[in-house]
C-alpha positions in Angstrom: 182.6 -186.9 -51.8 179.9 -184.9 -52.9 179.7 -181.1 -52.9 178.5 -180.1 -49.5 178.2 -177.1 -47.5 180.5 -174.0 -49.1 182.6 -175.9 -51.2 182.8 -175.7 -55.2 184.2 -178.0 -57.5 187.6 -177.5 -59.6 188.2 -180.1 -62.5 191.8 -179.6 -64.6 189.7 -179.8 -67.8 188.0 -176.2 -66.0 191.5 -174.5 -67.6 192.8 -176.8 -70.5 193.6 -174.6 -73.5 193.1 -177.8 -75.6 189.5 -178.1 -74.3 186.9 -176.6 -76.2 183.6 -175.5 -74.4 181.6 -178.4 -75.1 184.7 -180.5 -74.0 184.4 -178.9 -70.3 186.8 -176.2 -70.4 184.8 -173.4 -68.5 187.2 -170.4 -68.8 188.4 -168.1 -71.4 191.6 -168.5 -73.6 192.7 -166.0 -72.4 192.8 -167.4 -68.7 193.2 -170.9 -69.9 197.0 -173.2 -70.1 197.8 -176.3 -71.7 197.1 -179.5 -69.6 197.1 -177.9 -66.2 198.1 -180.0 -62.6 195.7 -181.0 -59.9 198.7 -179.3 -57.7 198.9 -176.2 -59.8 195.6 -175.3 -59.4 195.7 -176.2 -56.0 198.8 -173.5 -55.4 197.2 -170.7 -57.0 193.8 -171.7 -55.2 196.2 -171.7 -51.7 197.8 -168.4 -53.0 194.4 -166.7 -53.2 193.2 -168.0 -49.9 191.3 -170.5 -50.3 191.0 -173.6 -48.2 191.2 -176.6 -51.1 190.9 -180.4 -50.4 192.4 -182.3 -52.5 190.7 -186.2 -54.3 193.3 -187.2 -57.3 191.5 -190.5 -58.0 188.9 -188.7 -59.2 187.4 -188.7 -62.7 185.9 -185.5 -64.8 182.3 -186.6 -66.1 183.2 -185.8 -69.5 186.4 -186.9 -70.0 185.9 -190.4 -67.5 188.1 -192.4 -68.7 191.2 -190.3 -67.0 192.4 -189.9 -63.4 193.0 -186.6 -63.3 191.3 -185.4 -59.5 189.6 -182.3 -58.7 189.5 -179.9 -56.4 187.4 -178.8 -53.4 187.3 -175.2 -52.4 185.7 -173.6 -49.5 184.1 -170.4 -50.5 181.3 -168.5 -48.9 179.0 -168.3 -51.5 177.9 -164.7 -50.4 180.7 -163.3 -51.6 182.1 -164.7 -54.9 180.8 -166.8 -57.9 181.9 -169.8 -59.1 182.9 -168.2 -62.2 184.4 -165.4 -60.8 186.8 -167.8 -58.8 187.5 -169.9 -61.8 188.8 -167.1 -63.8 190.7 -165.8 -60.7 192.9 -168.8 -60.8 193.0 -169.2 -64.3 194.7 -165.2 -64.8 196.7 -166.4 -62.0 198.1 -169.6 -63.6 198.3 -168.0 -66.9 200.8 -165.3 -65.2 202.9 -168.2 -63.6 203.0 -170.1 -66.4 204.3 -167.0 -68.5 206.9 -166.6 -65.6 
């Protein structure tokens, strides 16, 4: 599926503390957690109120060789950045994972 209408794109490797930059991870440290779920992301997405869809047999461009899924979320555009979002849930997972 392809990105269409109001929808961005959430890959696990987005938040992996292991990642560096150039490896795909897109956030901070400081917002970032080792290897993080396709449903983890997907809670906090839910939990900030977001509509997600969910593809698991998906594979992240850099890292192809793995299965890991992404992540669909409706946004309206208008509103919010892509980078914005991402360190939303990021700070969020951060705080459950500290939990």
């Amino acid at each position: 599926m392809r990105r269409r209408g109001n929808y961005i794109i959430l890959w696990p490797a987005y938040f992996d503390r292991k990642l560096s930059r150039t490896q795909g991870r897109r956030v901070p440290l400081k917002f970032s957690v080792e290897n993080p779920s396709l449903m983890e992301i997907n809670k906090v997405a839910r939990k900030l109120g977001f509509k997600t869809i969910i593809e698991p047999n998906k594979r992240y461009p850099k890292d192809w060789w793995n299965y890991k899924g992404r992540i669909l979320i409706q946004v309206d555009r208008a509103k919010e950045s892509k980078t914005l979002i991402l360190k939303k849930i990021g700070k969020m997972l951060k705080e459950i994972r500290t939990q």
